[in-house]
C-alpha positions in Angstrom: 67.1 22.5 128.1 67.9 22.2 124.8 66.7 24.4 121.8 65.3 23.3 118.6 65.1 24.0 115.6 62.1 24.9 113.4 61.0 22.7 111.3 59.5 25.5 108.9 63.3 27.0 108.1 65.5 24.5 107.3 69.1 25.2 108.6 70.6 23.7 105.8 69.1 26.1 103.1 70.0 28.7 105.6 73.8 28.1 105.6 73.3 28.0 102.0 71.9 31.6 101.6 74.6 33.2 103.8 77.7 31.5 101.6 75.8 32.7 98.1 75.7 36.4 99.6 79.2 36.2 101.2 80.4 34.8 97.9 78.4 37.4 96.1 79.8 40.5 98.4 84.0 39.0 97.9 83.1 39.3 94.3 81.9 42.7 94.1 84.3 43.9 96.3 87.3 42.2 93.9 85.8 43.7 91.4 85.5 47.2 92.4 89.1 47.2 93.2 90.0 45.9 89.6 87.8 47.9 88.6 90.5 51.2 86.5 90.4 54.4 88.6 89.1 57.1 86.6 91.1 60.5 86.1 94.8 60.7 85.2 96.3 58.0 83.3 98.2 57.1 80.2 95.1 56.8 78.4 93.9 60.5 79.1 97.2 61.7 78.4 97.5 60.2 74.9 94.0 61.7 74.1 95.3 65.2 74.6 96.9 64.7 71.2 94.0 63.3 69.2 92.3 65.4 66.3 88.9 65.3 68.0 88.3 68.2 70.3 85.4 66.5 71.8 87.8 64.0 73.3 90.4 66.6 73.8 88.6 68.5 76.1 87.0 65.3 78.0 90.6 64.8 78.6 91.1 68.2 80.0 88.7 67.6 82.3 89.3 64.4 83.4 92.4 65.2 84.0 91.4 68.5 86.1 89.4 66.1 88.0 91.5 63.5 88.9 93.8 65.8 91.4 96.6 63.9 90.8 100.1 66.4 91.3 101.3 66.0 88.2 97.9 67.4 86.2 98.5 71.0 86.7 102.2 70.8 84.9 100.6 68.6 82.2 97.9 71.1 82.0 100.5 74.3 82.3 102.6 72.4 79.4 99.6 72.0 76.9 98.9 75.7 77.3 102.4 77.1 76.9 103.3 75.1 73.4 105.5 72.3 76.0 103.9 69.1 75.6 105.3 66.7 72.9 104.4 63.5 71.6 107.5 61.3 71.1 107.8 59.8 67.6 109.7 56.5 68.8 106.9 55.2 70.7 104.1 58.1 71.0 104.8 58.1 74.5 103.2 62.3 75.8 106.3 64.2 77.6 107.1 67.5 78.9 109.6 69.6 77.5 111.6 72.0 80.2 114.4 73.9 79.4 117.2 73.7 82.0 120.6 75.1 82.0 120.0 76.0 77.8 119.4 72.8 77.4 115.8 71.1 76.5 114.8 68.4 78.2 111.7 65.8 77.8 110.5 64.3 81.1 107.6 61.9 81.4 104.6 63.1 83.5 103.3 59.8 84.8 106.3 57.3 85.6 108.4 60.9 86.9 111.5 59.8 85.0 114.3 62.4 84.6 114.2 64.5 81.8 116.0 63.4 78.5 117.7 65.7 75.4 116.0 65.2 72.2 116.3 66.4 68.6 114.0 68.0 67.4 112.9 65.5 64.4 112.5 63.4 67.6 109.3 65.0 68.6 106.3 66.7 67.7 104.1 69.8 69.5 100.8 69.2 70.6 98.9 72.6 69.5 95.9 73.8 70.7 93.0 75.8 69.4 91.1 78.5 70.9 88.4 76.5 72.2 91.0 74.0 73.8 92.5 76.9 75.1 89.3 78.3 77.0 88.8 75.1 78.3 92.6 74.5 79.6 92.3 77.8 81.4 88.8 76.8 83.5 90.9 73.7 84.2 93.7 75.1 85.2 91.7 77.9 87.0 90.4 75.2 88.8 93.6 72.8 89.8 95.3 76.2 91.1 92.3 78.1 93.5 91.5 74.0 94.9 95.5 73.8 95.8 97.0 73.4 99.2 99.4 75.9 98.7 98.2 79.5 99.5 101.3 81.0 97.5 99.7 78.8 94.2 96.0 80.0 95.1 97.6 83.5 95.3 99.6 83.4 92.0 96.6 81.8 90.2 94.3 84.9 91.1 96.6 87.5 90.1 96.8 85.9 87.1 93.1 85.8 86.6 93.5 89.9 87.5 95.9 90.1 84.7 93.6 87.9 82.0 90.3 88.5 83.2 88.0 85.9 81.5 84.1 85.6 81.6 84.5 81.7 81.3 86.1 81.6 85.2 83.9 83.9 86.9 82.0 80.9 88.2 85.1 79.2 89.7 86.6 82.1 91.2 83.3 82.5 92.9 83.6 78.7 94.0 86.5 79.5 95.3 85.9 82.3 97.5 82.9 80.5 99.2 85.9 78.4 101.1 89.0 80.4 100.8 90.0 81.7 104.5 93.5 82.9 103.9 93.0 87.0 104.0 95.5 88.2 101.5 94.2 84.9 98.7 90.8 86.2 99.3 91.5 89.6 98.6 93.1 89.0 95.8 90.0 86.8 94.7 87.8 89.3 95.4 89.6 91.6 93.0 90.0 89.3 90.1 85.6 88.9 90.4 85.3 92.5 90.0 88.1 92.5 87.4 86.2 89.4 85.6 83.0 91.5 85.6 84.1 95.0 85.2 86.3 93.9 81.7 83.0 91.6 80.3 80.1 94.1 78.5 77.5 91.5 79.0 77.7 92.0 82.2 74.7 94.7 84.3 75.5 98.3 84.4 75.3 98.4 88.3 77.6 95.2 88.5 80.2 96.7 86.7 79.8 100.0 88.6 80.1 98.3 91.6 83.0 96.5 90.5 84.4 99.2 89.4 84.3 100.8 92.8 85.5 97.6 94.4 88.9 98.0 92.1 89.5 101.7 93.0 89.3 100.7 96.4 92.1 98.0 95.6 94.0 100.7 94.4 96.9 98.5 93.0 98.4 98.6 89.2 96.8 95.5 88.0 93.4 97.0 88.8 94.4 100.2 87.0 95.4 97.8 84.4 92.1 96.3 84.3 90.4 99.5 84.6 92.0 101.2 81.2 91.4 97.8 79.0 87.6 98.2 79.9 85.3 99.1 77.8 82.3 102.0 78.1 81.0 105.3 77.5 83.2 108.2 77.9 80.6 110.0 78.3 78.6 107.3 80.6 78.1 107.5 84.3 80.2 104.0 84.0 83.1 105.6 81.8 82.8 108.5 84.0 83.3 106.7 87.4 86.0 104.7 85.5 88.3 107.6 85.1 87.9 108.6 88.5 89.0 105.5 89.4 91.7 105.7 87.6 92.6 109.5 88.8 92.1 107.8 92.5 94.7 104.8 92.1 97.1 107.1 90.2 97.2 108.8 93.6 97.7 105.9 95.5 100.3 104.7 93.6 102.4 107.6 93.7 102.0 107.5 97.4 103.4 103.8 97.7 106.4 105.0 95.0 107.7 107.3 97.8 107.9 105.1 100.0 109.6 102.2 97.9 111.8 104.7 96.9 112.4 105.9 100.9 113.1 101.9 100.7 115.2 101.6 98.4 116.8 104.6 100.2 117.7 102.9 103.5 118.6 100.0 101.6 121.1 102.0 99.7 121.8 103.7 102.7 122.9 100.6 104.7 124.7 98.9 102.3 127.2 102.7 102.6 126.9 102.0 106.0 128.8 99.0 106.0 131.4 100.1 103.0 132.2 103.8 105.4 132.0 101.7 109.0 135.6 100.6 108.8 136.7 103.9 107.3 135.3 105.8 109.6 137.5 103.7 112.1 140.9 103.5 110.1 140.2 107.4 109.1 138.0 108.8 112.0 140.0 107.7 114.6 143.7 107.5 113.0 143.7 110.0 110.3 144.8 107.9 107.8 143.6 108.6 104.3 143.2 104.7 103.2 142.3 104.4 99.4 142.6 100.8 99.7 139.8 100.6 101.8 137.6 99.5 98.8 139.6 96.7 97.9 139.3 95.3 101.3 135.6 95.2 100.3 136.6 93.3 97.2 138.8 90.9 99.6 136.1 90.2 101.4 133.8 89.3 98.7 136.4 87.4 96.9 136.5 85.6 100.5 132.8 84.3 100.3 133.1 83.1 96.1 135.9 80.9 97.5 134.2 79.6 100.7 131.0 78.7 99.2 133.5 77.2 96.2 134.9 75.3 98.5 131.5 74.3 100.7 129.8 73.3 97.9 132.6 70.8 96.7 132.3 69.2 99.9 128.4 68.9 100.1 125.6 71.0 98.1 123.8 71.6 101.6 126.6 73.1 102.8 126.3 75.9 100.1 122.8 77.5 102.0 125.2 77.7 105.4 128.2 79.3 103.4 127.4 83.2 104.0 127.5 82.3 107.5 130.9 80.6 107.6 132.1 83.3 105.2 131.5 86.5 107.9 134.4 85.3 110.1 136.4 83.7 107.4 136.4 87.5 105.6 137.0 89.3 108.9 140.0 87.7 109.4 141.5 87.3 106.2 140.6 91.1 105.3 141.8 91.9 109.0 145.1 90.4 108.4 146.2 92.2 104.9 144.8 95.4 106.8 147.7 94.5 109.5 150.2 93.6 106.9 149.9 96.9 105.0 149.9 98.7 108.4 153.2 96.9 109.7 154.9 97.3 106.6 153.7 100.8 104.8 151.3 102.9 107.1 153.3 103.0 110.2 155.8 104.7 108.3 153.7 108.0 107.3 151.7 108.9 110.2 151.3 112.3 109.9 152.5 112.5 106.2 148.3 112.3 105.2 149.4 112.8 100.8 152.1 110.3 101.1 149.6 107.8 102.9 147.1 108.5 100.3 149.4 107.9 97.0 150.3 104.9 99.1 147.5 103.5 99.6 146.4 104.0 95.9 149.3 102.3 94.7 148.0 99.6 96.9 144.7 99.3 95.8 146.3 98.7 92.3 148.3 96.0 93.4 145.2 94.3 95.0 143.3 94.8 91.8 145.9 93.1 89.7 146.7 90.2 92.0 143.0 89.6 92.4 142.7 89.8 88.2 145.6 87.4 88.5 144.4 85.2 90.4 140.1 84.9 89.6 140.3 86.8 86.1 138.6 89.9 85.1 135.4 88.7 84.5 132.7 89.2 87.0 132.3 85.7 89.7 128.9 84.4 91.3 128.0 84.1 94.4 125.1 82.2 95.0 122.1 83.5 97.2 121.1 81.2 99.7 117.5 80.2 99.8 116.4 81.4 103.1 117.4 85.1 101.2 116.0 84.5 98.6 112.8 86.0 97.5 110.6 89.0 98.4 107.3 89.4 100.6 104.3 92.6 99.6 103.5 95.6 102.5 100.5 97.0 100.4 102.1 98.3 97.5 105.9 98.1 99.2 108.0 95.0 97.7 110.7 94.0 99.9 113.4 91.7 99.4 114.6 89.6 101.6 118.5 90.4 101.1 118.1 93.8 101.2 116.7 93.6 104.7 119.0 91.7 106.1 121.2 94.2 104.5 119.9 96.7 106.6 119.3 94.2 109.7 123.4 93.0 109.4 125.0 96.8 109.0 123.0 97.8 112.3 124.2 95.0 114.1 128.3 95.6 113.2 127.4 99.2 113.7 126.1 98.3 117.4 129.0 95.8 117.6 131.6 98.1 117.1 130.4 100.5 119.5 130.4 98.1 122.2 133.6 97.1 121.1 135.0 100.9 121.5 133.0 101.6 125.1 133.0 98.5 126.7 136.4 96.7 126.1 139.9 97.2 126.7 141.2 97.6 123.0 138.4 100.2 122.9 139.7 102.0 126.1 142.7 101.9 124.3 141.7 103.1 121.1 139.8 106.3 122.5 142.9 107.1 124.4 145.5 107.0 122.1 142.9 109.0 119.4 142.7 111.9 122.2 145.9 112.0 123.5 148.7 109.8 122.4 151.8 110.9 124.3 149.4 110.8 127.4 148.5 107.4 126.6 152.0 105.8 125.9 153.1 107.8 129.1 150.2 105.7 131.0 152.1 102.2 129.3 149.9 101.7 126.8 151.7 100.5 123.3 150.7 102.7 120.6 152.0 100.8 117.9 150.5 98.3 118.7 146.8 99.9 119.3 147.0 101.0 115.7 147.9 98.2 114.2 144.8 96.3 115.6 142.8 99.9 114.7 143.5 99.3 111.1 143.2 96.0 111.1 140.0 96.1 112.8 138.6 98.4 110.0 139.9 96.8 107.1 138.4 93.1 109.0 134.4 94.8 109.1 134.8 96.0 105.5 136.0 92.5 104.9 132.1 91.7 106.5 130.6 94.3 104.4 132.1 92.3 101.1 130.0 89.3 102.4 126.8 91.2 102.5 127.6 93.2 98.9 128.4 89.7 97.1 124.9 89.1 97.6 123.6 92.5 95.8 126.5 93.5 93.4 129.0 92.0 91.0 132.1 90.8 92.6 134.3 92.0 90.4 138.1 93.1 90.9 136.3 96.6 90.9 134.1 96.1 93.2 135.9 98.5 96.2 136.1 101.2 93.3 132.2 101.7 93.0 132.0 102.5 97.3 135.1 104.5 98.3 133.9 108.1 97.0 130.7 107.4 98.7 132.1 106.0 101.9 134.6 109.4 102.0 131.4 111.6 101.5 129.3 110.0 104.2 132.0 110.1 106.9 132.7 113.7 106.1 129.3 114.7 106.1 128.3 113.0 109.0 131.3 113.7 111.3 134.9 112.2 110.8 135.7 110.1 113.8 131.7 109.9 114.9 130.0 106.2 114.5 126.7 108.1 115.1 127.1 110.5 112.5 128.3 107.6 109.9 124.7 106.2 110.6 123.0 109.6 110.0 125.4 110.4 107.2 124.9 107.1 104.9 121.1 107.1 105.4 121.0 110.8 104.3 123.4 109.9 101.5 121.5 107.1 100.5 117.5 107.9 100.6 118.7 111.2 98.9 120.1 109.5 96.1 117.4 107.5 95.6 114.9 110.7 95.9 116.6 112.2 93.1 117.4 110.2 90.9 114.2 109.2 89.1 113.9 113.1 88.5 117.4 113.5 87.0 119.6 110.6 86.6 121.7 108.6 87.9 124.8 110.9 87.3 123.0 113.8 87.8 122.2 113.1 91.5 125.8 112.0 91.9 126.9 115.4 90.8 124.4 116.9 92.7 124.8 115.2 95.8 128.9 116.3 95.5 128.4 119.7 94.9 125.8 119.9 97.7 128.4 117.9 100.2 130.9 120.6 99.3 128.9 123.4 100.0 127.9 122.0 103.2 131.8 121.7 104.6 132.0 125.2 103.4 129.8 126.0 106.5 130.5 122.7 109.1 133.7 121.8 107.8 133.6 119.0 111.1 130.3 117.5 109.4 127.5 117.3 111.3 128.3 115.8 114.4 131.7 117.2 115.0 133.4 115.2 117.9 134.6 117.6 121.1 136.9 117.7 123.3 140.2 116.8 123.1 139.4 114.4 120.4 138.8 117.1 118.3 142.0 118.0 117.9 
C-alpha cells in the first residue's frame, strides 16, 4: 500500500519552508561567531588612556569582566603608575623592572619585554575615582581566582586597606570560598572593612570588633588602632581591650618564634661543632682550622652549582643535592692531607697543634681570597627551599627547617657510623685505650687519619647547609669556631649527645636574650656564663666515663 500525499499541504512549499529556516539558522549561527567577543581586547586597552573617566572606568570593568589572565597584571599596572602608552605607535604596555633594567612588554600579543627611553613613552595616571574603581576590580579578579595563595594575598591586603567600596565583594566571596585559612582571612578583612568605616551601626562595629580580637593577629591590631570612636564610648572602650587582648597574644607567639629561631640557631651550631666534637672529642686535637673546612665546603656548592648551571639551568634546583657528597669528600680529603702531613706530628703537643692549625686556617683564607676574591659569592636557593608557610602567628622558612631536619639526620648518621661499623669499633677503641688497641692489630695511624678526615668531611656538609643562610665569604669558618668550642665544652667533650643538648641550649639562649640586650651583650653573657659553669663541671654536662674519660 502506498501512501499519499495531501492535497491540502503541498510538499513542494514544504521543502521550501525547511531550506528558508535552515538557511536562516547557518546565518545566525555565522553571525554570532563573527560576531567580536566582548571583554579584553585592544580596544579596551587603548581606552584606559582616554581623558573621559566615564570610558575609563567602562574599561576597568570590562576588562574585570572578561577573565582573561592577563587583566589582573594590566589592572595591577594601572594602579601602581606601570602602564605606558608608546609614542611610536600608541600601542598600551607594561613596564617591569628586571635585573635594574626597565622593560616594556605587551599585555595582549605576550611579546617579551623591550628597553625604552624614557621620551619613548608616556604614564597613564589615574585619579582618585579611577583608583576606587581599579581596586573593586581588582578586588574582584583576585577573591574569583583559582589560586588559593592569590585569594589569600588579596584578603590580607583588603585587612591592610580596608575600604567601604569592597565590602560587597568580599562578602560575595565568602558565600563560595571553602578553603579554611582564605576564609578566615576573608572573614577578618569584613570585620576590618566595617569596623574602620563610621557609617557603619554601632553593634556592627562592636561585633566586628570582637571578631578581630578574636583573630588576635598584627594586622587586626593594625586595623583596630587606625579606627575611629569614642574614647570614652562603650565602642572605644571595647576597642582598647581589644587591643590590650592581642598585645597578649602576640607576645605569646614572639616567644615562640623566638624559641624558633632558637633551634634554628641551634642546629645550624650543631652542624659547625658535629665534626669538632669528632676531631676534638675523640682525638684531642685542638683544630682551629675546623671553620675553614666549613668555608671549603661552602666554596664546594658556589662551584658545583657554577658548574650545574653552565650545563643546564634545571640542573641548578638539583645542585645542593650533588654538592653534599661533592663537599664531604673534597673537605674530607684536605682534612687527611693536614693530618698526614702536620697533625700526626703533635699528638700530645695540644699548643703546638693549636698555633698549627691557626696558621692553617690563614693559609686557607688566603688561597681561598686568591682563588674566588674577597668579596662575598651567591649561592642560589633552590625553589623547592624557597619560601615560608604560617603556624598561627609562627613564620617558618622552609631552609631553616631543613636546617634543622639535615643536622639531625648527620647527627643520627654519625652515631650509627661510631656503634654499628667497623671504623667506629675502631675509633671507640683506640679513643679508650690505644696501646690496647694497636696490641689487638688495629692500625692507629691509620684510624686517626680517617677520624680527622671524617670530621673535617661533615663540616664540609655543614658548609652546604650554611651557603643557604649566610655569606660565603672567605670568613665564613671564623663566625662558628668560638661557638662550636663553647657547645662541645659545655655539652661534654667527646659526647655526640651532649653536642645536641649543648648547641640547642647555646642557641635558643642566644636568641632569648638578645632582644633584651644585644647582640654582643648576649655573646658576652653567654661566655662568661659558660666559664662559670666549667668552674663547677669542668667535663660539661655529660661527662663521658669510663676509660674514655681519661
Amino acid at each position: 500500500m502506498v501512501a499519499r500525499s495531501d492535497p491540502r499541504r503541498p510538499p513542494r512549499i514544504l521543502e521550501a519552508s525547511h531550506l528558508f529556516l535552515l538557511l536562516l539558522s547557518l546565518l545566525a549561527g555565522t553571525a554570532l561567531a563573527a560576531a567580536p567577543e566582548e571583554g579584553f581586547d585592544a580596544e579596551r586597552l587603548q581606552q584606559l588612556g582616554e581623558r573621559n573617566l566615564r570610558v575609563v572606568e567602562q574599561a576597568v570593568a570590562d576588562i574585570a569582566a572578561s577573565g582573561a589572565p592577563e587583566s589582573l597584571e594590566v589592572l595591577l599596572a594601572l594602579r601602581d603608575g606601570r602602564l605606558y602608552r608608546r609614542q611610536q605607535d600608541d600601542v598600551i604596555v607594561v613596564a617591569n623592572r628586571v635585573d635594574g633594567v626597565m622593560l616594556y612588554n605587551d599585555p595582549l600579543l605576550g611579546t617579551l619585554g623591550e628597553p625604552l627611553a624614557e621620551d619613548e613613552v608616556t604614564v597613564i595616571r589615574v585619579s582618585n575615582r579611577i583608583r576606587r574603581a581599579l581596586s573593586a576590580a581588582i578586588a574582584s579578579l583576585s577573591l574569583g581566582s583559582d589560586d588559593a595563595t592569590v585569594r589569600l594575598a588579596a584578603a590580607r591586603q583588603f585587612i591592610d586597606s580596608p575600604d567601604r567600596d569592597l565590602l560587597e565583594a568580599i562578602e560575595d566571596a565568602l558565600e563560595v570560598e571553602e578553603v579554611a585559612r582564605v576564609r578566615q582571612a576573608l572573614e577578618v578583612a569584613r570585620a576590618a572593612t566595617i569596623a574602620s568605616d563610621p557609617g557603619q551601626p554601632d553593634d556592627a562595629r562592636m561585633e566586628a570588633v570582637e571578631r578581630l580580637a578574636e583573630a588576635g593577629t598584627s594586622r587586626a591590631r593594625r586595623v583596630l588602632l587606625s579606627m575611629f570612636a569614642e574614647e570614652d564610648s562603650a565602642l572605644g572602650l571595647r576597642r582598647d581591650e581589644a587591643v590590650a587582648v592581642i598585645d597578649r597574644n602576640l607576645a605569646r607567639w614572639q616567644r615562640a618564634q623566638d624559641l624558633w629561631y632558637g633551634l634554628s640557631l641551634g642546629s645550624v651550631l650543631l652542624l659547625a661543632a658535629l665534626g669538632l666534637a669528632i676531631t676534638f672529642g675523640v682525638m684531642g686535637v685542638i683544630n682551629m682550622a675546623h671553620g675553614e673546612m666549613i668555608m671549603i665546603g661552602a666554596y664546594t656548592t658556589f662551584v658545583v652549582q657554577g658548574v650545574l648551571r653552565g650545563i643546564s639551568p634545571a640542573l641548578a634546583e638539583v645542585s645542593l643535592l650533588i654538592a653534599l657528597p661533592v663537599a664531604f669528600l673534597v673537605a674530607g680529603a684536605i682534612g687527611v692531607l693536614i693530618e698526614r702531613t702536620v697533625i700526626r706530628r703533635l699528638y700530645s703537643r695540644p699548643l703546638e697543634t693549636l698555633l698549627a692549625t691557626w696558621g692553617i686556617s690563614l693559609i686557607l683564607q688566603q688561597t681561598v681570597r686568591t682563588l674566588f676574591g674577597a668579596s662575598n659569592q651567591r649561592v642560589e636557593t633552590p625553589s623547592w627551599l624557597s619560601g615560608s608557610f604560617e603556624f598561627g602567628q609562627l613564620m617558618i622558612t622552609y631552609n631553616r627547617l631543613a636546617i634543622l631536619i639535615f643536622a639531625l639526620v648527620v647527627l643520627a648518621a654519625v652515631i650509627l657510623l661510631l656503634t654499628r661499623t667497623s671504623l667506629g669499633l675502631h675509633i671507640r677503641a683506640v679513643t679508650q685505650n690505644r696501646k690496647m688497641a694497636e696490641s689487638m692489630g688495629i692500625r692507629s695511624d691509620r684510624v686517626d687519619m680517617l677520624t680527622f678526615g671524617l670530621g673535617s668531611g661533615i663540616a664540609g656538609i655543614a658548609g652546604v647547609a650554611l651557603s643557604q643562610i649566610a655569606n660565603v665569604s672567605p670568613n665564613l669558618g671564623q663566625n662558628y669556631i668560638i661557638d662550636s668550642f663553647m657547645v662541645i665544652v659545655f655539652g661534654g667533650v667527646g659526647n655526640l649527645f651532649g653536642t645536641l643538648v649543648g648547641a640547642m641550649t647555646l642557641g635558643v639562649t642566644t636568641q632569648l636574650v638578645e632582644p633584651t640586650l644585644g647582640a654582643v651583650a648576649a655573646k658576652v653573657l653567654i661566655l662568661v656564663f659558660i666559664i662559670i659553669f666549667i668552674q663547677f663541671r669542668p667535663r660539661g654536662l655529660f661527662p663521658q666515663r669510663g676509660r674514655a674519660a681519661e
